[in-house]
KOLRO-354645 format. One record per residue: x, y, z of N, C-alpha, C in turn; residue in one letter. Coordinates in nm, 2 decimals, m for minus. Atoms other than C-alpha are relative to their C-alpha. Example, Ala and Ser with C-alpha at 12.3 -4.5 7.8 and 13.67 -1.06 7.14 Angstrom:
2
+--------+--------+--------+--------+--------+--------+--------+--------+--------+------+
!     nu !     nv !     nw !    cau !    cav !    caw !     cu !     cv !     cw ! type !
+--------+--------+--------+--------+--------+--------+--------+--------+--------+------+
!   0.09 !  m0.12 !   0.00 !   1.23 !  m0.45 !   0.78 !   0.09 !   0.12 !   0.00 !    A !
!  m0.09 !  m0.11 !   0.00 !   1.37 !  m0.11 !   0.71 !  m0.08 !   0.11 !   0.08 !    S !
+--------+--------+--------+--------+--------+--------+--------+--------+--------+------+
end
This chain:
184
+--------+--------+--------+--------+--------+--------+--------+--------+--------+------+
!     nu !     nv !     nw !    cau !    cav !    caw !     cu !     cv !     cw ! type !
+--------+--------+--------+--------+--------+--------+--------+--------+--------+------+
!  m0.06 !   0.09 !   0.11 !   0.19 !  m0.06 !  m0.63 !  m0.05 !  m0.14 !   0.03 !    X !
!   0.06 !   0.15 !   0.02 !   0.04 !  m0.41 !  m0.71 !   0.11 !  m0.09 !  m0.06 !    X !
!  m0.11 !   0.08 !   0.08 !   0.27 !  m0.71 !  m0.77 !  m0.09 !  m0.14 !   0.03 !    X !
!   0.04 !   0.13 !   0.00 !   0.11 !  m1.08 !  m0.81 !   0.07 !  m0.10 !   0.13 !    X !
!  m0.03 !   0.06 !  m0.09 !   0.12 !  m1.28 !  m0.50 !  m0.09 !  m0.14 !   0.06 !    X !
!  m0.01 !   0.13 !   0.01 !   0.04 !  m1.64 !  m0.49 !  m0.11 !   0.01 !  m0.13 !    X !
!   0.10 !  m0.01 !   0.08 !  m0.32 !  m1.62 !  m0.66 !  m0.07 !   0.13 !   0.01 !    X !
!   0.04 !  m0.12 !  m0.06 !  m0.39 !  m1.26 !  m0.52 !   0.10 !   0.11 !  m0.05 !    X !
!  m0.12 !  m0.12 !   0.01 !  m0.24 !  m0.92 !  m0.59 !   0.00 !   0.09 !   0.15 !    X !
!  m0.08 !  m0.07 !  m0.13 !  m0.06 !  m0.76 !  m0.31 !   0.07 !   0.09 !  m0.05 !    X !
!  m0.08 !  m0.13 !  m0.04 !   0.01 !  m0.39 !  m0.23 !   0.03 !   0.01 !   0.10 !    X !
!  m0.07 !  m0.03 !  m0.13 !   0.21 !  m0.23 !  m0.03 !   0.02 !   0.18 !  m0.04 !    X !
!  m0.05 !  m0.16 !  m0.07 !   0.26 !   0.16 !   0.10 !   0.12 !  m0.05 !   0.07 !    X !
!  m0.06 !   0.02 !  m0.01 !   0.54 !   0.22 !   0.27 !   0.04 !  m0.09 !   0.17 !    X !
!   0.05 !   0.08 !  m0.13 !   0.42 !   0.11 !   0.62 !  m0.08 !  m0.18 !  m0.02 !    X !
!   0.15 !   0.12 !   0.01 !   0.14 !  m0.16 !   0.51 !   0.05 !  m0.15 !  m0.13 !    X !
!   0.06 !   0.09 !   0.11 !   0.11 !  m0.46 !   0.29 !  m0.09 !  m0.06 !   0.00 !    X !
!   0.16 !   0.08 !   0.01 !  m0.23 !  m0.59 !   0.19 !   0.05 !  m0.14 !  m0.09 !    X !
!  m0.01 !   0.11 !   0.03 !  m0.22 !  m0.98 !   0.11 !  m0.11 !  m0.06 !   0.01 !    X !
!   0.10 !   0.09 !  m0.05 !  m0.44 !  m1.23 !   0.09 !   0.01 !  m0.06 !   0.14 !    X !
!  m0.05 !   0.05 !  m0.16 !  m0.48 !  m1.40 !   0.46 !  m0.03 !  m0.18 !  m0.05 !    X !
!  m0.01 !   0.12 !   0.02 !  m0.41 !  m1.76 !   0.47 !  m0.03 !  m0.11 !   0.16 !    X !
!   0.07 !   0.04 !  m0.05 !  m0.49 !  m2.02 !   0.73 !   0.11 !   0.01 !   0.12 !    X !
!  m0.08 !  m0.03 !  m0.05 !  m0.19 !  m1.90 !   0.90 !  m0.02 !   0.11 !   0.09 !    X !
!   0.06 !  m0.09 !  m0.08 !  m0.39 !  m1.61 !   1.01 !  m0.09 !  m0.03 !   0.06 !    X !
!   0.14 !   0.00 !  m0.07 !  m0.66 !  m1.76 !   1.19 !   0.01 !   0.02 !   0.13 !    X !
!   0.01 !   0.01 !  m0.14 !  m0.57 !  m1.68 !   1.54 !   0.03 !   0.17 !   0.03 !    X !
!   0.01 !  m0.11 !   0.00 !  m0.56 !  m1.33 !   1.47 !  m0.11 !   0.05 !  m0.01 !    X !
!   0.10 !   0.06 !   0.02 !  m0.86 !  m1.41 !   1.28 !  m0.10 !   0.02 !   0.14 !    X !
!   0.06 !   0.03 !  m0.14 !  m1.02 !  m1.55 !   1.61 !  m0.01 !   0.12 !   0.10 !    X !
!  m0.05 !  m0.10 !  m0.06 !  m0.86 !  m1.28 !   1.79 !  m0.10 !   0.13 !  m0.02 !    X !
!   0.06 !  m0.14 !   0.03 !  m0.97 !  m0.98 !   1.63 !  m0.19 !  m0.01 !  m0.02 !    X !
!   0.16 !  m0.01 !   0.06 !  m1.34 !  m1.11 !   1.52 !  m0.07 !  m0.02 !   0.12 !    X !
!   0.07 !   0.03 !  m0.09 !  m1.39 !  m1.21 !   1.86 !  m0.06 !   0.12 !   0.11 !    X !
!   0.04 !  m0.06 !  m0.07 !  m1.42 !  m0.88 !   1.98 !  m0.10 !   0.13 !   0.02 !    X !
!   0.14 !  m0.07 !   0.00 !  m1.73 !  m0.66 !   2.07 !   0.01 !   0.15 !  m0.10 !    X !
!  m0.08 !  m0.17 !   0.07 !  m1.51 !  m0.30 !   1.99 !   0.01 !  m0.05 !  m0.14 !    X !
!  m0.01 !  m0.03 !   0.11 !  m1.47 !  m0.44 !   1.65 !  m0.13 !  m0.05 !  m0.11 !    X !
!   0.13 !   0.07 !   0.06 !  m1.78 !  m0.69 !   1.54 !  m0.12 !   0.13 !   0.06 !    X !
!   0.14 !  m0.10 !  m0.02 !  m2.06 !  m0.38 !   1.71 !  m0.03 !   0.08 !  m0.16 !    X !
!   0.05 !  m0.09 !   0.13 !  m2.09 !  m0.20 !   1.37 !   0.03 !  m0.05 !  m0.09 !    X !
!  m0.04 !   0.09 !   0.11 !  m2.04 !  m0.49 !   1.14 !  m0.10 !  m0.07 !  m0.02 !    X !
!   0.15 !   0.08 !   0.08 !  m2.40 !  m0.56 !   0.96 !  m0.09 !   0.01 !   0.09 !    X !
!   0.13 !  m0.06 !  m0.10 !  m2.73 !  m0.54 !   1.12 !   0.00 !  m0.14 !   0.12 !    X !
!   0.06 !   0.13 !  m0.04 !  m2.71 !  m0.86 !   1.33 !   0.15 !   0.04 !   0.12 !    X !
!  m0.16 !  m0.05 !  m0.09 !  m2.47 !  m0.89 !   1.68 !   0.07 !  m0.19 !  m0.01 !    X !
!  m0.10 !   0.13 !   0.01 !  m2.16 !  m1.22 !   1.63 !   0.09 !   0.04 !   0.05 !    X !
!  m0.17 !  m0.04 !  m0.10 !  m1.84 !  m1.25 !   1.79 !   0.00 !  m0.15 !  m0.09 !    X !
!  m0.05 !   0.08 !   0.00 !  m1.64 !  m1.49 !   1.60 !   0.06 !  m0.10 !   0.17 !    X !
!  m0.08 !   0.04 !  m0.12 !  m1.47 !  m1.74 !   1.87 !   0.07 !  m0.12 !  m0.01 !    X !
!  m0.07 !   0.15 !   0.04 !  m1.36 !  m2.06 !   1.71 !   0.08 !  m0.04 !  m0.07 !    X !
!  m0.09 !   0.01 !   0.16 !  m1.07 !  m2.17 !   1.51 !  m0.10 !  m0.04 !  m0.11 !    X !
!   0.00 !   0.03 !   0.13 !  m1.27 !  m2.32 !   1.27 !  m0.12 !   0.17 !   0.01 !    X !
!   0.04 !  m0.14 !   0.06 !  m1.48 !  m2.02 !   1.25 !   0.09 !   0.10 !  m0.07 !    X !
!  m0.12 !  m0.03 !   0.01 !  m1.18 !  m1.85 !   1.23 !   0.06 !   0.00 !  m0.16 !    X !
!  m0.04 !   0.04 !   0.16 !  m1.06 !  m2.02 !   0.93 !  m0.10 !  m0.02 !  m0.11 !    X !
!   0.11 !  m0.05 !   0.05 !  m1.45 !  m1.98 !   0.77 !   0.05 !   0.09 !  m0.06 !    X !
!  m0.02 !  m0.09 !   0.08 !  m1.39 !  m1.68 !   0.73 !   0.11 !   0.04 !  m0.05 !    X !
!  m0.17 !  m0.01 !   0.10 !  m1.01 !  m1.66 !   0.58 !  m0.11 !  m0.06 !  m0.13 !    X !
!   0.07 !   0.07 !   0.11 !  m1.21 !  m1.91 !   0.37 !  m0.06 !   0.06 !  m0.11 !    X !
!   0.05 !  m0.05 !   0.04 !  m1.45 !  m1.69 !   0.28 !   0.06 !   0.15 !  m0.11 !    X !
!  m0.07 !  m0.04 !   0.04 !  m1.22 !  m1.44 !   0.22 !   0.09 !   0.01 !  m0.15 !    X !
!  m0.08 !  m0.03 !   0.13 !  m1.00 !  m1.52 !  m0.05 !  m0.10 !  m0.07 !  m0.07 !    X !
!   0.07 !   0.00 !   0.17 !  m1.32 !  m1.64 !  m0.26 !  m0.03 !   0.12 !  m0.03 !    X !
!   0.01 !  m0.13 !   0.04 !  m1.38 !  m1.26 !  m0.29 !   0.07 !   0.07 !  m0.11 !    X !
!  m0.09 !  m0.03 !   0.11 !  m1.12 !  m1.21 !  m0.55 !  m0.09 !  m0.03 !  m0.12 !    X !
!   0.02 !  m0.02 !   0.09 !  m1.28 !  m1.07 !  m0.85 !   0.11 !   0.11 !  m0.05 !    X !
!  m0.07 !  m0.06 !   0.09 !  m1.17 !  m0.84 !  m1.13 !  m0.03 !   0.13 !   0.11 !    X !
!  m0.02 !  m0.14 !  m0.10 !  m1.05 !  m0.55 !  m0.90 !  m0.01 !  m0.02 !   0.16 !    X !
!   0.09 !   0.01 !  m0.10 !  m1.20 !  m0.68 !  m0.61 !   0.08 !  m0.13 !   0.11 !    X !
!  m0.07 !   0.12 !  m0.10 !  m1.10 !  m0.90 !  m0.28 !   0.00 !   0.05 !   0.11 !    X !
!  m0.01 !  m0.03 !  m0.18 !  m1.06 !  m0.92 !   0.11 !   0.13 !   0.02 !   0.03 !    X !
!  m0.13 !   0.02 !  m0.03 !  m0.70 !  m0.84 !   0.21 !   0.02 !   0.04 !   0.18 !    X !
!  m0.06 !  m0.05 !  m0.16 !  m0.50 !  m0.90 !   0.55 !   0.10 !   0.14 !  m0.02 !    X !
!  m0.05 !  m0.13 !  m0.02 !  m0.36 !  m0.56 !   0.63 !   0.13 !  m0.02 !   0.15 !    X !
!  m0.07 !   0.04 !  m0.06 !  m0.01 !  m0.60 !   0.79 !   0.12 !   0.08 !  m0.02 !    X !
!  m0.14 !  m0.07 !   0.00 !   0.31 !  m0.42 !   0.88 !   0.07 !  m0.03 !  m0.08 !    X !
!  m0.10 !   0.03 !   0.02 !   0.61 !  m0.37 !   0.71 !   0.14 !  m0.06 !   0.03 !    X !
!  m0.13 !  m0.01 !  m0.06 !   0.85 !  m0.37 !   0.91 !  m0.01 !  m0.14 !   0.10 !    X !
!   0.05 !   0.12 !  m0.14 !   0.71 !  m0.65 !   1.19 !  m0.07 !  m0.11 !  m0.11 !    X !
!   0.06 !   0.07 !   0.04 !   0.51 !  m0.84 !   0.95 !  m0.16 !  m0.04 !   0.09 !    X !
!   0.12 !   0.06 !  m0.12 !   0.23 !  m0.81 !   1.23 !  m0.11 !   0.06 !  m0.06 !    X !
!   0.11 !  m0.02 !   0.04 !  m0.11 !  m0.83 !   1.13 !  m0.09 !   0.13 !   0.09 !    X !
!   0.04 !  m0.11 !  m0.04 !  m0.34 !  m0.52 !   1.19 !  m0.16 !  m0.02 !  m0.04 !    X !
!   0.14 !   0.03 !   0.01 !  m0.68 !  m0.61 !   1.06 !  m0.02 !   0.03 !  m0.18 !    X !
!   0.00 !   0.07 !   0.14 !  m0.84 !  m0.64 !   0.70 !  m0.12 !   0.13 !  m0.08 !    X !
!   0.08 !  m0.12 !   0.04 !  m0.97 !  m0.40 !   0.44 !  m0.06 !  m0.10 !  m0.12 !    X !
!   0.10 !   0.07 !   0.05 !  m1.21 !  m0.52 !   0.15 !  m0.04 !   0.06 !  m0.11 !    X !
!   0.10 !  m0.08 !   0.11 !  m1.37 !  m0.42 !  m0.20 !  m0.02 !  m0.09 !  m0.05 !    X !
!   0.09 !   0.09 !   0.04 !  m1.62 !  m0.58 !  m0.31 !  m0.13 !   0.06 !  m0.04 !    X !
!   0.06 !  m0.02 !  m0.01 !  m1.92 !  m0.61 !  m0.45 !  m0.12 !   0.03 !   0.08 !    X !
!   0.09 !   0.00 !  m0.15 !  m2.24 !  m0.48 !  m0.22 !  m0.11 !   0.01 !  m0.05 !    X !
!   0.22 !   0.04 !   0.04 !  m2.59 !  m0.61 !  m0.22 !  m0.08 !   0.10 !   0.03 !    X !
!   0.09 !  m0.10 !  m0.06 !  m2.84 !  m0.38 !  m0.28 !  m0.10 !  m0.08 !   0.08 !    X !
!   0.11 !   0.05 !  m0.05 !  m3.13 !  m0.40 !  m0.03 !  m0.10 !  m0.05 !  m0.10 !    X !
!   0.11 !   0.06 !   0.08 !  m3.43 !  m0.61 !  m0.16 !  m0.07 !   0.09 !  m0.05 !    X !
!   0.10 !  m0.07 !   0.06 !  m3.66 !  m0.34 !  m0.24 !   0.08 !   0.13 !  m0.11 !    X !
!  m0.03 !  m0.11 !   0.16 !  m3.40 !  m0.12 !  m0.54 !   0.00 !  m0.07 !  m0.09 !    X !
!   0.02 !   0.08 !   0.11 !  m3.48 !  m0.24 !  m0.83 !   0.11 !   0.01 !  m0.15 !    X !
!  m0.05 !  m0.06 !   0.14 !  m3.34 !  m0.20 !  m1.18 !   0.14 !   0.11 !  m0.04 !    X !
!  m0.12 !  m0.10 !  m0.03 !  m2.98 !  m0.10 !  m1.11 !   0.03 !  m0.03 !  m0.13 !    X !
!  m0.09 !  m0.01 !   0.13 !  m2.75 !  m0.03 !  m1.45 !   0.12 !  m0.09 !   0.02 !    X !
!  m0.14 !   0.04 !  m0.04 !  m2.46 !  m0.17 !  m1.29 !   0.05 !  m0.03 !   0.18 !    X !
!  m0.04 !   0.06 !  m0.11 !  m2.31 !  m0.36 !  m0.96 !   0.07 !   0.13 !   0.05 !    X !
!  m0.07 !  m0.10 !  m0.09 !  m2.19 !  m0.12 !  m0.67 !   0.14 !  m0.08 !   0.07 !    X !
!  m0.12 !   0.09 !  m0.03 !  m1.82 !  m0.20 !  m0.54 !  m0.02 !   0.09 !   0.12 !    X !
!   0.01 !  m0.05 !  m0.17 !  m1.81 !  m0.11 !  m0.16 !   0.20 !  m0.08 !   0.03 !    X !
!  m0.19 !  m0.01 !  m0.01 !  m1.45 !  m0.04 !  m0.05 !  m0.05 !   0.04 !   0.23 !    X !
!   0.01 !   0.00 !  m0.12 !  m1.42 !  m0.07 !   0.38 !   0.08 !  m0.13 !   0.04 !    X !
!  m0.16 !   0.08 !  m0.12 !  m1.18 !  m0.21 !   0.68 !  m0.04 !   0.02 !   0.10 !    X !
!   0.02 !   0.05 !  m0.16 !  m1.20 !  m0.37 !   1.00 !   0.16 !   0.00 !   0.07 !    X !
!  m0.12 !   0.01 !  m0.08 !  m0.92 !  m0.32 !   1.23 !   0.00 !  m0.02 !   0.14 !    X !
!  m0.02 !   0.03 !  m0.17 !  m0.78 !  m0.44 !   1.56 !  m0.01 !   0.10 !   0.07 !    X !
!   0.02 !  m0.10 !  m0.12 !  m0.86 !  m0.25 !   1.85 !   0.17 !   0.07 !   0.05 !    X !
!  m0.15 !  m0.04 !  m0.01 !  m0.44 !  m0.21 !   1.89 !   0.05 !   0.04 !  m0.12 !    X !
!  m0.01 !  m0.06 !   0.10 !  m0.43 !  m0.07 !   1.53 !  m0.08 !   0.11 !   0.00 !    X !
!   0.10 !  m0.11 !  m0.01 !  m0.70 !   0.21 !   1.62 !   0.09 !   0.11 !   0.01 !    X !
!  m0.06 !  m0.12 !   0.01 !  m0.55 !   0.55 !   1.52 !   0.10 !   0.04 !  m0.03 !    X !
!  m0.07 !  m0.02 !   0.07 !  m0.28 !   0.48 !   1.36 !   0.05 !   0.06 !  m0.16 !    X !
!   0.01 !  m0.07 !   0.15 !  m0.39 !   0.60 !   1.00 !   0.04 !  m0.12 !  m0.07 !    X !
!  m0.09 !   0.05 !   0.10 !  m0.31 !   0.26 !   0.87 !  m0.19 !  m0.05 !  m0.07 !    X !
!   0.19 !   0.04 !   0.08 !  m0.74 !   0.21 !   0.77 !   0.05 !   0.11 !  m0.14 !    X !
!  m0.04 !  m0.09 !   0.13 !  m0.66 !   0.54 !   0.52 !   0.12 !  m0.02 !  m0.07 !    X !
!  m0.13 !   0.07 !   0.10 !  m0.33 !   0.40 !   0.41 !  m0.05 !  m0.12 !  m0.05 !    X !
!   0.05 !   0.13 !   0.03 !  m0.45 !   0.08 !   0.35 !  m0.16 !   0.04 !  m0.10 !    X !
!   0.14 !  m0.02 !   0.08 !  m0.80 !   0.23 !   0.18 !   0.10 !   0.08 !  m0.15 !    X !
!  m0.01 !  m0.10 !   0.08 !  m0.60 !   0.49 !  m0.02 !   0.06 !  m0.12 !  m0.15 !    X !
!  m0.03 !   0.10 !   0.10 !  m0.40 !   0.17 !  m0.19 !  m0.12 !  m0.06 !  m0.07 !    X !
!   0.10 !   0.09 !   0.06 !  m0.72 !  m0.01 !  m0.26 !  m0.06 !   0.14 !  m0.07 !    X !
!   0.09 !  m0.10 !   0.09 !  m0.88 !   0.34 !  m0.42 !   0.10 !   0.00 !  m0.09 !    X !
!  m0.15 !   0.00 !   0.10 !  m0.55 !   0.34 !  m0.66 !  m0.01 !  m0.12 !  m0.04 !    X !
!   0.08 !   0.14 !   0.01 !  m0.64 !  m0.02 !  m0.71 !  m0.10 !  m0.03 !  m0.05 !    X !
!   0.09 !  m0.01 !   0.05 !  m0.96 !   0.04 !  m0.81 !  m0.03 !   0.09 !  m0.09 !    X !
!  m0.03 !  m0.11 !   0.14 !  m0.88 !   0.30 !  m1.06 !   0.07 !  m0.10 !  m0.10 !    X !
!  m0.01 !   0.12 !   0.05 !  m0.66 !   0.03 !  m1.23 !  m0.10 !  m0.10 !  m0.06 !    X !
!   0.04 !   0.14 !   0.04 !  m0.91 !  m0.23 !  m1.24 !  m0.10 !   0.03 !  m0.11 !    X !
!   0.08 !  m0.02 !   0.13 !  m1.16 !   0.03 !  m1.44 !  m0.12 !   0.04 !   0.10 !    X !
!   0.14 !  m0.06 !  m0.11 !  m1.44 !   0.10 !  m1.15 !  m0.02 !   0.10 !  m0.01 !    X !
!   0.09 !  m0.11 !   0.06 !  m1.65 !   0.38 !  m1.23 !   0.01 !   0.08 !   0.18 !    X !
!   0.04 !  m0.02 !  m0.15 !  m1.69 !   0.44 !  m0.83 !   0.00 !  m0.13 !   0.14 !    X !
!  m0.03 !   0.10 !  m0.10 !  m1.65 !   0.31 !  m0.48 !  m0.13 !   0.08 !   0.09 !    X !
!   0.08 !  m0.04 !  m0.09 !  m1.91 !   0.32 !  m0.21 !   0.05 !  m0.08 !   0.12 !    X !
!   0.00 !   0.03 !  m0.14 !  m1.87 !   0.29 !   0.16 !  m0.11 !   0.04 !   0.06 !    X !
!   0.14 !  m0.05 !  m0.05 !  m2.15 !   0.28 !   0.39 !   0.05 !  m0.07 !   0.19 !    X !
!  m0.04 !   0.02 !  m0.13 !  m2.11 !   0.27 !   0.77 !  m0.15 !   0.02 !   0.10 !    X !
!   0.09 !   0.01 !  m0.11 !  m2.34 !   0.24 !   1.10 !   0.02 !   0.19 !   0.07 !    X !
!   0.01 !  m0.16 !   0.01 !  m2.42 !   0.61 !   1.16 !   0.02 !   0.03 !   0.16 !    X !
!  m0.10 !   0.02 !  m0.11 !  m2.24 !   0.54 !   1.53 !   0.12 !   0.00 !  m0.04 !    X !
!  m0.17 !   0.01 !   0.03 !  m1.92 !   0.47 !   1.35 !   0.10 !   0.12 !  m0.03 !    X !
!  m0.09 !  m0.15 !   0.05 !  m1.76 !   0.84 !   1.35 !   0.12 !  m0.02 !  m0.03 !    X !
!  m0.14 !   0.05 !   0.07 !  m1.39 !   0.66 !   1.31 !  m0.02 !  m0.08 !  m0.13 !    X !
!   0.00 !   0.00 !   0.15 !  m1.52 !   0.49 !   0.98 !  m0.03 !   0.11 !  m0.08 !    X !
!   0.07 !  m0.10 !   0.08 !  m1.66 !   0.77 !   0.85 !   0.09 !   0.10 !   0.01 !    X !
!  m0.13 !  m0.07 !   0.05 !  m1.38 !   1.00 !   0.92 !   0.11 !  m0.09 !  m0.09 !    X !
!  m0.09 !   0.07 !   0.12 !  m1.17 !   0.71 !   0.72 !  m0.06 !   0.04 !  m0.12 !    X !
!   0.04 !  m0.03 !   0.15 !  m1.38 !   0.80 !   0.41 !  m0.03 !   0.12 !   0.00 !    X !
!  m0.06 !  m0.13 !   0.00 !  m1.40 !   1.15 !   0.46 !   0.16 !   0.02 !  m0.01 !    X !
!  m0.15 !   0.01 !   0.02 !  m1.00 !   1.13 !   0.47 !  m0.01 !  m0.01 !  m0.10 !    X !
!   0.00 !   0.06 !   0.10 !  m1.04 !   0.92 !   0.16 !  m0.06 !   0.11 !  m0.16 !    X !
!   0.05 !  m0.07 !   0.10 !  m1.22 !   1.20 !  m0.02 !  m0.15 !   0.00 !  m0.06 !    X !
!   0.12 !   0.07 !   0.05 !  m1.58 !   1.04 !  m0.04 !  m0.12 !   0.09 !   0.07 !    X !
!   0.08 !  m0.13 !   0.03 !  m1.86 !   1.25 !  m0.08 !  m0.11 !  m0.05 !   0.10 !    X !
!   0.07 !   0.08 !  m0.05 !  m2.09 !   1.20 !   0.22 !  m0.17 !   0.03 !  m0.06 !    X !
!   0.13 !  m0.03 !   0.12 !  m2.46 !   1.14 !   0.09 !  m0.13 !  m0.05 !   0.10 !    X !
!   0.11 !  m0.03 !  m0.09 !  m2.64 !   1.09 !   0.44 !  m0.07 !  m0.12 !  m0.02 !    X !
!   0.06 !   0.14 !   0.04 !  m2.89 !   0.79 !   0.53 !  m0.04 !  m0.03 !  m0.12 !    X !
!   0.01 !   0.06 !   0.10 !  m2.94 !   0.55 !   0.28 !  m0.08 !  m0.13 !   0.05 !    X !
!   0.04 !   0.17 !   0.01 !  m3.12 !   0.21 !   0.28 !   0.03 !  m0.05 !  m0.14 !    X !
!  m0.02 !   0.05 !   0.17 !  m2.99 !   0.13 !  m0.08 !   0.08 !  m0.13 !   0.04 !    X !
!  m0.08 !   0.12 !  m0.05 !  m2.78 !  m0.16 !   0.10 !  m0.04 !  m0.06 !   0.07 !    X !
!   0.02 !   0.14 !  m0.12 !  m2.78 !  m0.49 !   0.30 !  m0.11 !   0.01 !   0.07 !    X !
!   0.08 !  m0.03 !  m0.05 !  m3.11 !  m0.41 !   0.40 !  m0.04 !   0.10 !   0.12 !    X !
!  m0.04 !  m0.06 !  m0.17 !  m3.03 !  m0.18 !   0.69 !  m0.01 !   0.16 !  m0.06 !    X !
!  m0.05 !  m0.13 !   0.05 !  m3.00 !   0.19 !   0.69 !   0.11 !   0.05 !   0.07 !    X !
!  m0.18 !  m0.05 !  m0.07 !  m2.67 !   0.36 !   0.71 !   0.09 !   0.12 !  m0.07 !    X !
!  m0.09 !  m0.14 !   0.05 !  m2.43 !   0.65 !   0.63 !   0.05 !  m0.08 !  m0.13 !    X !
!  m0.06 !   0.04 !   0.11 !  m2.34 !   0.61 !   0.26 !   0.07 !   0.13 !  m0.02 !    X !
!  m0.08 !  m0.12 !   0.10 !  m2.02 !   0.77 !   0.07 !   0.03 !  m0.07 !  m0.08 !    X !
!  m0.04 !   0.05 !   0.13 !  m1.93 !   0.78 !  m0.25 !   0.10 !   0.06 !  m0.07 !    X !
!  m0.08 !  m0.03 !   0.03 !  m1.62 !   0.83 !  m0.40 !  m0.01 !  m0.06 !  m0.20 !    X !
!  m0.04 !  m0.01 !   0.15 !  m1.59 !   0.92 !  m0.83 !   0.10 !  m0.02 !  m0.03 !    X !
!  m0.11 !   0.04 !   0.09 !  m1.32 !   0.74 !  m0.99 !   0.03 !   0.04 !  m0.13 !    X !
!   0.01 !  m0.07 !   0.16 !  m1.38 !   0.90 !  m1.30 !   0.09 !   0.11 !   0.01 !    X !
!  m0.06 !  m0.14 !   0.01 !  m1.24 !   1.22 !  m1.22 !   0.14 !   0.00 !   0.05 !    X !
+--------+--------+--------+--------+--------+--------+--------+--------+--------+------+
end
């Protein structure tokens, strides 16, 4: 369920609520980005956040992602209000060399704390944003992962997304693509 929250819409399951993150999270931020177990399979390049203002960059960065359907959300207990790491849909760049696409691909995927690992709150937290993105009118969602990441990729197998094996149709890199039909 989606209710309007400040300039963002916020869901919640019965465990989770997705929010926008504010500059109030940067030390979680800092925290979480700074570490190897969670930045190793995040884009083709190796970073460790480590700076508050980096920190607050990317919150920054974050809530400009809010399009029609679309946005970065902190992913956070109910009960504790304690942050757990951040899930995302968005548009995704095709690599430079596909040409002549009909229509933008929305890529749905979550980063979590190494002390959130295996809780099931990446598939609770995906399952609201796929319900989310049925709402908004999205034709489909793609995820694409580093073909090391077998805990992402069991998140979107959970999710129901149809695996479709390497791909380079993205961020220039090659990588396990799924695709999940919102049509149906």
């Amino acid at each position: 369920m989606g209710t309007a929250s400040g300039d963002g819409i916020e869901l919640m399951s019965e465990r989770l609520r997705l929010r926008l993150p504010t500059e109030h999270d940067a030390e979680f931020v800092q925290d979480m980005y700074s570490r190897v177990e969670v930045t190793q399979f995040i884009g083709a390049h190796d970073w460790v956040e480590t700076t508050a203002e980096e920190a607050l960059n990317r919150i920054q960065r974050y809530r400009e992602r809010l399009g029609r359907g679309t946005g970065v959300w902190l992913i956070e207990t109910v009960d504790t209000a304690s942050p757990v790491g951040f899930i995302l849909m968005k548009p995704i760049p095709f690599s430079a060399h596909v040409k002549g696409q009909p229509e933008e691909d929305i890529e749905i995927g979550w980063h979590l704390h190494p002390e959130a690992w295996g809780s099931g709150y990446a598939a609770e937290a995906a399952e609201l944003l796929v319900a989310h993105a049925r709402r908004a009118g999205h034709p489909r969602l793609v995820a694409v992962t580093n073909s090391e990441n077998i805990a992402s990729q069991k998140v979107a197998t959970r999710l129901g997304m149809s695996h479709q094996g390497l791909s380079e149709r993205y961020y220039g890199t090659t990588c396990e693509l799924f695709i999940l039909d919102l049509r149906s």
